[in-house]
N, CA, C and O of each residue as an XYZ file, in Angstrom:
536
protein
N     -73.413    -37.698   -164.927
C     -73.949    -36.355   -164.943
C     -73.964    -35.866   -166.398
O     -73.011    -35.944   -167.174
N     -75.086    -35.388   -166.643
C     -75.321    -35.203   -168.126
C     -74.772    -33.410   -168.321
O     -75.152    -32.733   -167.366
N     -74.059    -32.701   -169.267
C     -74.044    -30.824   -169.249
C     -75.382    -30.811   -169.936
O     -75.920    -31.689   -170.611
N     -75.860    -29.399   -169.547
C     -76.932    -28.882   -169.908
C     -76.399    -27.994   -170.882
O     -75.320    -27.445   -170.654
N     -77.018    -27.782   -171.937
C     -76.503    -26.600   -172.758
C     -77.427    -25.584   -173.377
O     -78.348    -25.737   -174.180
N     -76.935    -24.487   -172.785
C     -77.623    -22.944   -172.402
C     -78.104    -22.793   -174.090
O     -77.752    -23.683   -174.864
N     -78.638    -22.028   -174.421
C     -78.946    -21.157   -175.761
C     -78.044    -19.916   -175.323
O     -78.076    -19.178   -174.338
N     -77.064    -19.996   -176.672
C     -76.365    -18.585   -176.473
C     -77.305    -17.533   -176.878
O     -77.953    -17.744   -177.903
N     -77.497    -16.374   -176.207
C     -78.350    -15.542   -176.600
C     -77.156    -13.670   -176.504
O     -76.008    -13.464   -176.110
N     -78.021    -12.932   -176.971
C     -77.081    -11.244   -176.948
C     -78.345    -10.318   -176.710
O     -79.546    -10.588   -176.708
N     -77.774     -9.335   -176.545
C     -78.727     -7.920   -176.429
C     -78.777     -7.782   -178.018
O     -77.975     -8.240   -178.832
N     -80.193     -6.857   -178.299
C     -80.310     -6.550   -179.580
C     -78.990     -5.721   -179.905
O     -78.378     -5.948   -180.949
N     -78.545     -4.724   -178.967
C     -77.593     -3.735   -179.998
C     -76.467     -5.043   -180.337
O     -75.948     -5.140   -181.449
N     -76.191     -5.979   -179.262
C     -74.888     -6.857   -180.412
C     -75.512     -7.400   -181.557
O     -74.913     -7.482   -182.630
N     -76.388     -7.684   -181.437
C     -77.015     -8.511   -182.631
C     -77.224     -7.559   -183.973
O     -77.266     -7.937   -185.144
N     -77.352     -6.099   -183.410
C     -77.623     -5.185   -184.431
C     -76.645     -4.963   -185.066
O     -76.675     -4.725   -186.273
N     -75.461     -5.005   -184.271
C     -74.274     -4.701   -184.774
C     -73.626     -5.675   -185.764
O     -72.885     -5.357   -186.695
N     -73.993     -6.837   -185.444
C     -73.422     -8.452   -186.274
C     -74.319     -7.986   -187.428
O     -73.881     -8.465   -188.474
N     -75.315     -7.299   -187.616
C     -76.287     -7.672   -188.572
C     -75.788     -6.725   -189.416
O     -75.829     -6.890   -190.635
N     -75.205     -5.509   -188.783
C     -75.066     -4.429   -189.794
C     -75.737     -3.501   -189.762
O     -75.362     -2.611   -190.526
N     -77.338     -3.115   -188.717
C     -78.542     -2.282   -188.629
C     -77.792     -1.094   -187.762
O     -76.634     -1.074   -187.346
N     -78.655     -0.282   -187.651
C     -79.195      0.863   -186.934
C     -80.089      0.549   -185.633
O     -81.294      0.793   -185.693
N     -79.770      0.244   -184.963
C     -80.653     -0.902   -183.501
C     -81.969      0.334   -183.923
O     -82.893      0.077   -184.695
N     -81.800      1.512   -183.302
C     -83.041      2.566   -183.100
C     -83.878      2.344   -184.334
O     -84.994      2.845   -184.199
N     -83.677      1.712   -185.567
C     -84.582      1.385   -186.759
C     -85.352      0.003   -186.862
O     -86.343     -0.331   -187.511
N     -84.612     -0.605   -186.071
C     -85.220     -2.132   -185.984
C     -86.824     -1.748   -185.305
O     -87.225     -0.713   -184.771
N     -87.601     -3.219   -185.620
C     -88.865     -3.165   -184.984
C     -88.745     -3.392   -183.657
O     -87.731     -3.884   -183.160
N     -89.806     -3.036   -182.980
C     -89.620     -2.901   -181.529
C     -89.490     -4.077   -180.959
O     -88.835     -4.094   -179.916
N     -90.072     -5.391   -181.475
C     -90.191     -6.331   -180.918
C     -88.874     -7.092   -181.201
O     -88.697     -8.179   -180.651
N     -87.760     -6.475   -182.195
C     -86.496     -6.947   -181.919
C     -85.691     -6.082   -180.676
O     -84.742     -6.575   -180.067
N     -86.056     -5.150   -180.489
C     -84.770     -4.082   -179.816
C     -85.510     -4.551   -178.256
O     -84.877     -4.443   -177.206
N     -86.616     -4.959   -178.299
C     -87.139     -4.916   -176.746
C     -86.856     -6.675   -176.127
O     -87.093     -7.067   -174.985
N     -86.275     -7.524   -177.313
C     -86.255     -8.985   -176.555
C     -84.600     -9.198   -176.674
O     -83.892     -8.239   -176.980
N     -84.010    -10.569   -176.402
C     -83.113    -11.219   -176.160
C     -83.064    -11.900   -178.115
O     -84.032    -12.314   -178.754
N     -81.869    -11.806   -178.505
C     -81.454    -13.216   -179.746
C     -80.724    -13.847   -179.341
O     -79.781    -13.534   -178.615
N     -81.091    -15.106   -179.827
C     -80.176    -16.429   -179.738
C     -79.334    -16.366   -181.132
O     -79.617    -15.837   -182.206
N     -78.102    -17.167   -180.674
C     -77.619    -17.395   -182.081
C     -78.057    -17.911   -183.466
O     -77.772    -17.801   -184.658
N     -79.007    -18.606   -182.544
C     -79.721    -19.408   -183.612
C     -80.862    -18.420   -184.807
O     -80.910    -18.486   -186.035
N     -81.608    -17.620   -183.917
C     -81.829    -16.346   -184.463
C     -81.597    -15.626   -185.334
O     -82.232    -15.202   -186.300
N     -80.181    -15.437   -184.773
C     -79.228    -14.394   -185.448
C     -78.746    -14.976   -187.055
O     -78.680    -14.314   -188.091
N     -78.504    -16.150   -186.891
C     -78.082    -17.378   -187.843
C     -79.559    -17.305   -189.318
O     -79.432    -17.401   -190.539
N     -80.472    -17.157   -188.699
C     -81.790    -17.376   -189.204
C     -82.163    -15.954   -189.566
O     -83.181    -15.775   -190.234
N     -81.459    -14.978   -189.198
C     -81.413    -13.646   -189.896
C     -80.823    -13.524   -190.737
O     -81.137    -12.825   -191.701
N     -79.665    -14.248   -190.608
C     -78.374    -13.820   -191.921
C     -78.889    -14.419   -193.128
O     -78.872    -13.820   -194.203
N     -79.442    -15.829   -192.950
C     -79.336    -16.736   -194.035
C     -80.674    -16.115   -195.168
O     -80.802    -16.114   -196.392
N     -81.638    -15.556   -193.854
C     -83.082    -15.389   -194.895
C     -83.721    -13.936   -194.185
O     -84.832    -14.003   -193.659
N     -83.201    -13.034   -194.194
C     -83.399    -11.480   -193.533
C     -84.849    -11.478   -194.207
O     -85.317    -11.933   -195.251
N     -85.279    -10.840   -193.251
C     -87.124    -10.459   -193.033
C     -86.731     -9.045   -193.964
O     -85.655     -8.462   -194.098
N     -88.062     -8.778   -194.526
C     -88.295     -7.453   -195.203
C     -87.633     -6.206   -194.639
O     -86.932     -5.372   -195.212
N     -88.018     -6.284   -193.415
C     -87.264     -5.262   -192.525
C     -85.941     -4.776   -192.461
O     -85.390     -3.699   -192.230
N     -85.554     -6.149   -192.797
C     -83.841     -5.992   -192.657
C     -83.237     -5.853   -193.817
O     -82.112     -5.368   -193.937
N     -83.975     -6.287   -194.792
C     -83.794     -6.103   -196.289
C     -83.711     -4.435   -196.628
O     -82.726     -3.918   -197.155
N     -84.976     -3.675   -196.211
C     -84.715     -2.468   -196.342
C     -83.853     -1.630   -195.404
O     -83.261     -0.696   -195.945
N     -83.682     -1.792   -194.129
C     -82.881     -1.342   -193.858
C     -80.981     -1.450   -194.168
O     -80.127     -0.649   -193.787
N     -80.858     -2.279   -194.692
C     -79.668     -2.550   -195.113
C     -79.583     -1.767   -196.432
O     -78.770     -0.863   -196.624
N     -80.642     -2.260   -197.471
C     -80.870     -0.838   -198.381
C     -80.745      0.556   -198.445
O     -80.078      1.260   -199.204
N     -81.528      0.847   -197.485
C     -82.126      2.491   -197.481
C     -81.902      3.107   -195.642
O     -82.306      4.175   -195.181
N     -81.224      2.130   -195.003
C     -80.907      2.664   -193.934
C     -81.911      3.031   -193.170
O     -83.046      2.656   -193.464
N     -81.625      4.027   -191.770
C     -80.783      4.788   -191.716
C     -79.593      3.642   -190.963
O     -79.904      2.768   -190.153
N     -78.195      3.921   -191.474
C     -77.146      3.242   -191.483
C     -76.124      3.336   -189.711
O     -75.794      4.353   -189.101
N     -75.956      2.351   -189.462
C     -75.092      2.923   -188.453
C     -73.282      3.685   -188.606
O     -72.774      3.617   -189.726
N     -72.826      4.051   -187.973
C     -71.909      4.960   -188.139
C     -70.941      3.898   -188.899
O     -70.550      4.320   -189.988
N     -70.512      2.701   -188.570
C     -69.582      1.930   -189.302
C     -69.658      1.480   -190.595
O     -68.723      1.326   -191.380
N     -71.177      1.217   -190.822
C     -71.563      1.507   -192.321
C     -71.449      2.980   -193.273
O     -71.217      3.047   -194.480
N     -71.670      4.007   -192.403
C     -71.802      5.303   -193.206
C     -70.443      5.243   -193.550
O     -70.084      5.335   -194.723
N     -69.593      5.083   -192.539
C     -67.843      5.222   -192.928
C     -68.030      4.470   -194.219
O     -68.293      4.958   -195.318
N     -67.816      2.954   -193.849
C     -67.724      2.077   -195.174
C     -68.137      2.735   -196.484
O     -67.409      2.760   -197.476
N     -68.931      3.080   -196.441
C     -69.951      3.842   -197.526
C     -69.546      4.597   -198.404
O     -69.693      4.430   -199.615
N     -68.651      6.064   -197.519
C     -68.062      6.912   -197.633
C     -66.307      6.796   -197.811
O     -65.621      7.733   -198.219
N     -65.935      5.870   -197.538
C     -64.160      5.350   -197.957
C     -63.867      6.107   -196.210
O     -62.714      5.918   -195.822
N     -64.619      6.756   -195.387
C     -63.293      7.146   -194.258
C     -63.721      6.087   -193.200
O     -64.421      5.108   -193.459
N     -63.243      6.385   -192.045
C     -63.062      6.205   -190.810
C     -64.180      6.903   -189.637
O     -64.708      7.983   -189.372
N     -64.148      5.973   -189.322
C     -65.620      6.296   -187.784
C     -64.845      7.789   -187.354
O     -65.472      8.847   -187.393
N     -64.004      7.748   -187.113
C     -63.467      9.042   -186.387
C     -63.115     10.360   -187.713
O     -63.026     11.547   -187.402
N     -62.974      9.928   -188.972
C     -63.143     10.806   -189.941
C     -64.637     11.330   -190.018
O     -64.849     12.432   -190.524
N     -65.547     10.654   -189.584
C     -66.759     10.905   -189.745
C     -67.020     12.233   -188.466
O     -67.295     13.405   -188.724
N     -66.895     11.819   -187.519
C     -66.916     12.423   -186.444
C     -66.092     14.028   -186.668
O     -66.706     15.041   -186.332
N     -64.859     14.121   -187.181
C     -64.154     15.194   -187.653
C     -64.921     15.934   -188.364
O     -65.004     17.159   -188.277
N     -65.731     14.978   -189.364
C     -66.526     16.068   -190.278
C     -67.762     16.033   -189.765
O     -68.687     16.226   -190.554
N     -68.112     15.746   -188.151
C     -68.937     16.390   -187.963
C     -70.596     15.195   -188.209
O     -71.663     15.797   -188.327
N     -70.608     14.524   -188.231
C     -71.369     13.378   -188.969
C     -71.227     12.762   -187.756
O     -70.135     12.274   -187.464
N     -72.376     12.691   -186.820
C     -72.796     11.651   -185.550
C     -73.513     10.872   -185.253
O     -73.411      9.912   -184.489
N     -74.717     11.438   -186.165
C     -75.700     10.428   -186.478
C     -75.906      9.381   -187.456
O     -75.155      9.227   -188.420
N     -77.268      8.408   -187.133
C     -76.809      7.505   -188.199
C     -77.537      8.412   -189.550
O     -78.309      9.368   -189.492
N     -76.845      7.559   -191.002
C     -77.179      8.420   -192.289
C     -78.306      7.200   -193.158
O     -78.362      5.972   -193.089
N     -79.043      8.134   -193.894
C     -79.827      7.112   -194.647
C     -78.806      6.987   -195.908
O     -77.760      7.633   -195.971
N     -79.321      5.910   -197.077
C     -78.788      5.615   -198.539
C     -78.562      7.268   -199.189
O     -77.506      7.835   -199.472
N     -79.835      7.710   -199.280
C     -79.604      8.522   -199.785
C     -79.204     10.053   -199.486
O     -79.076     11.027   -200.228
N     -79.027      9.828   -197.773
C     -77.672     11.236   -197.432
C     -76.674     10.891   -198.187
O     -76.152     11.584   -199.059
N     -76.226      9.182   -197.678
C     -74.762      9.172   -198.125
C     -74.452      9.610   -199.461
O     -73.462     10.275   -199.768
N     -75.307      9.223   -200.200
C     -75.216      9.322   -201.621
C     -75.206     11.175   -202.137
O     -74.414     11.646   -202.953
N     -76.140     11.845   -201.511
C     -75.935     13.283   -201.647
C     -74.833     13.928   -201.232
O     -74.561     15.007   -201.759
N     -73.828     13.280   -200.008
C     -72.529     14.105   -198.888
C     -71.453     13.287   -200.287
O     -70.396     13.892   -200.467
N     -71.612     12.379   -200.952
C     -70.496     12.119   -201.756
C     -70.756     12.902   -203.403
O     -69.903     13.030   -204.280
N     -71.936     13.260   -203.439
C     -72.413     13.836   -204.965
C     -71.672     15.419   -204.407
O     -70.909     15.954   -205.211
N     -71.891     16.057   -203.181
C     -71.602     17.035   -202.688
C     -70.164     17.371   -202.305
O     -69.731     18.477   -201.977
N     -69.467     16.160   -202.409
C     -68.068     15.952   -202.008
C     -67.231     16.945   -200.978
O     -66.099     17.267   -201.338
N     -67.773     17.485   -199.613
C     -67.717     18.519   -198.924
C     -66.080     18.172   -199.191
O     -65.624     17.257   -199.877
N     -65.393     19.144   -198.467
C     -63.693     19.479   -198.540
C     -63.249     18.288   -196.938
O     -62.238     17.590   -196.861
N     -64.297     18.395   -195.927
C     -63.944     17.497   -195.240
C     -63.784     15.697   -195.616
O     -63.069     14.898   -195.010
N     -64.349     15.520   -196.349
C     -65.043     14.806   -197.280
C     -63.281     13.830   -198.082
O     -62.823     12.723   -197.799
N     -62.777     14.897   -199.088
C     -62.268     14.736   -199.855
C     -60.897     14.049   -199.015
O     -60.388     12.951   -199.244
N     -60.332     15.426   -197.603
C     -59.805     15.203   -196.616
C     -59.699     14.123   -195.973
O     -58.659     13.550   -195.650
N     -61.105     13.724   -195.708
C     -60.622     12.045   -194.691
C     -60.400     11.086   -195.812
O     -59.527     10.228   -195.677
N     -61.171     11.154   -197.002
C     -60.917      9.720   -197.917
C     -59.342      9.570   -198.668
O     -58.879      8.571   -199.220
N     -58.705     10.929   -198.479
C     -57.279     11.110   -198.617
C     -56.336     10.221   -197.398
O     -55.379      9.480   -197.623
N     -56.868     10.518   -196.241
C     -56.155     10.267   -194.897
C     -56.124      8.626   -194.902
O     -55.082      8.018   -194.656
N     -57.621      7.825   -195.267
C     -57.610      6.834   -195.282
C     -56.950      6.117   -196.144
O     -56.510      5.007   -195.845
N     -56.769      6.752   -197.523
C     -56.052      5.993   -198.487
C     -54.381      5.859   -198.258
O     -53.677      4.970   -198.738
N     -54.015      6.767   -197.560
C     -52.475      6.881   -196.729
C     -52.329      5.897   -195.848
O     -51.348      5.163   -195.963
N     -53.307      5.677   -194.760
C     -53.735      4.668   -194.006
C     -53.493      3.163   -194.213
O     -52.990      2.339   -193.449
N     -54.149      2.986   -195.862
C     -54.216      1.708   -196.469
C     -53.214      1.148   -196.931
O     -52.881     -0.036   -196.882
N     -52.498      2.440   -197.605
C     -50.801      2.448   -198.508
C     -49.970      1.915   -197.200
O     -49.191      0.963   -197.245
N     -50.276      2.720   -195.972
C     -49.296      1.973   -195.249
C     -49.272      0.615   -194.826
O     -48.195      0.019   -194.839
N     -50.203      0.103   -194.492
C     -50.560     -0.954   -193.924
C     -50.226     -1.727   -194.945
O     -49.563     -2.746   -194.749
N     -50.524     -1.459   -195.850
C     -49.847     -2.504   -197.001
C     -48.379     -2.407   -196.906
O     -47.861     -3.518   -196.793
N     -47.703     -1.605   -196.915
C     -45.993     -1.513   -196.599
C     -45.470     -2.594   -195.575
O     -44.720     -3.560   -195.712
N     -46.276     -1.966   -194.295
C     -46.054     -2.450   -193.509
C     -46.176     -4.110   -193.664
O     -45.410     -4.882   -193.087
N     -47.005     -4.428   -194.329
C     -47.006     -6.150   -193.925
C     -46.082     -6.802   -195.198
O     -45.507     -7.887   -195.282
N     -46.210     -5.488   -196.301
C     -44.888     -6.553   -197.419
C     -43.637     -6.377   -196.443
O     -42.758     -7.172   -196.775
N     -43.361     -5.790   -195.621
C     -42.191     -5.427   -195.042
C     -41.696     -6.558   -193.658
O     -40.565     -6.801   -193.237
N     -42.997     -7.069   -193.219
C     -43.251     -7.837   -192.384
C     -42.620     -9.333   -193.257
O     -41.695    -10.117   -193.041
N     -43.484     -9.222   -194.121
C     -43.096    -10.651   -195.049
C     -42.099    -10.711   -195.773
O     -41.956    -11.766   -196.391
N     -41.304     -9.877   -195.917
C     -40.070    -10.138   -196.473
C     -39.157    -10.239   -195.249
O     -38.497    -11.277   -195.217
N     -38.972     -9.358   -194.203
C     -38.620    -10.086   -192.984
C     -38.111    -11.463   -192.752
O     -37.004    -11.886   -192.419
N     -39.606    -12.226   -193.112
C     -40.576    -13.405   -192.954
C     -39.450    -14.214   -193.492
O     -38.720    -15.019   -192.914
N     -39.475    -13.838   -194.667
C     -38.818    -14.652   -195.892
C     -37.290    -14.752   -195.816
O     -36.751    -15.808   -196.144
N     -36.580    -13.724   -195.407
C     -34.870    -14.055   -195.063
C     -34.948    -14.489   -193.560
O     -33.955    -15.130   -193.217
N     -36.039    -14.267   -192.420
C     -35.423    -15.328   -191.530
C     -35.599    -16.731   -191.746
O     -34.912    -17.667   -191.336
N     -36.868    -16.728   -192.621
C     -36.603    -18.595   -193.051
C     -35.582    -18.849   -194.325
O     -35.249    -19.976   -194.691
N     -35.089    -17.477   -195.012
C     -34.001    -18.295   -195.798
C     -32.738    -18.618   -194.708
O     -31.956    -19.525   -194.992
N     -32.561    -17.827   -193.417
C     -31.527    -17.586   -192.686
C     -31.304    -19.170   -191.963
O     -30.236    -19.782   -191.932
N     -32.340    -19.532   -191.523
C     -32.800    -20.909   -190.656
C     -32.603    -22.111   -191.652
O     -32.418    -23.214   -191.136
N     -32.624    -22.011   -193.089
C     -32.262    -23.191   -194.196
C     -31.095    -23.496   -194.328
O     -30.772    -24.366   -195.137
């Protein structure tokens, strides 16, 4: 008996999401079919014009605008920011540096400080139970 082997395929929004897009900006004839990995693979390596500018000039999805901006999907949301943003909102809400603004990229940098604590703290742990075990 021989396996047959399927083509992995996704809905556009996962694929949009792997890609980094705004699904609602893509062309229709991506958001209305099925990708294969293979596809998807063949997007990353050599992105069509389309994807070129949208990765450029947006409009961005919310995990990019964060990135963009130093906060958090849910910092975004706090300040009010639900939709997706083009290049050049983001670029005006950081020239504009609202007070919410200043607020979440503070929260996140606390965020980061810890997480870094936390794992030197982890690894030194690390390090006297394997000096303990020698």
């Amino acid at each position: 008996m021989t396996s047959h082997q399927s083509t992995q395929t996704m809905k556009p929004a996962t694929a949009a999401k792997k890609l980094g897009v705004y699904l609602e900006a893509t062309p229709a004839e991506f958001r209305e079919g099925v990708v294969s990995r293979t596809e998807l693979n063949a997007l990353q390596a050599e992105p069509p014009a389309w994807l070129v500018e949208l990765r450029r000039n947006g409009p961005h999805p919310r995990p990019v605008v964060a990135s963009k901006l130093g906060v958090s999907i849910a910092g975004l949301a706090r300040g009010g920011i639900t939709e997706a943003l083009t290049t050049e909102q983001i670029e005006a809400l950081k020239q504009d540096n609202p007070e919410w603004l200043q607020k979440e990229r503070a929260t996140q940098a606390e965020v980061r400080k810890e997480a870094v604590r936390i794992k030197e703290k982890q690894a030194q742990k690390a390090q006297k139970d394997e000096q303990k075990r020698s």
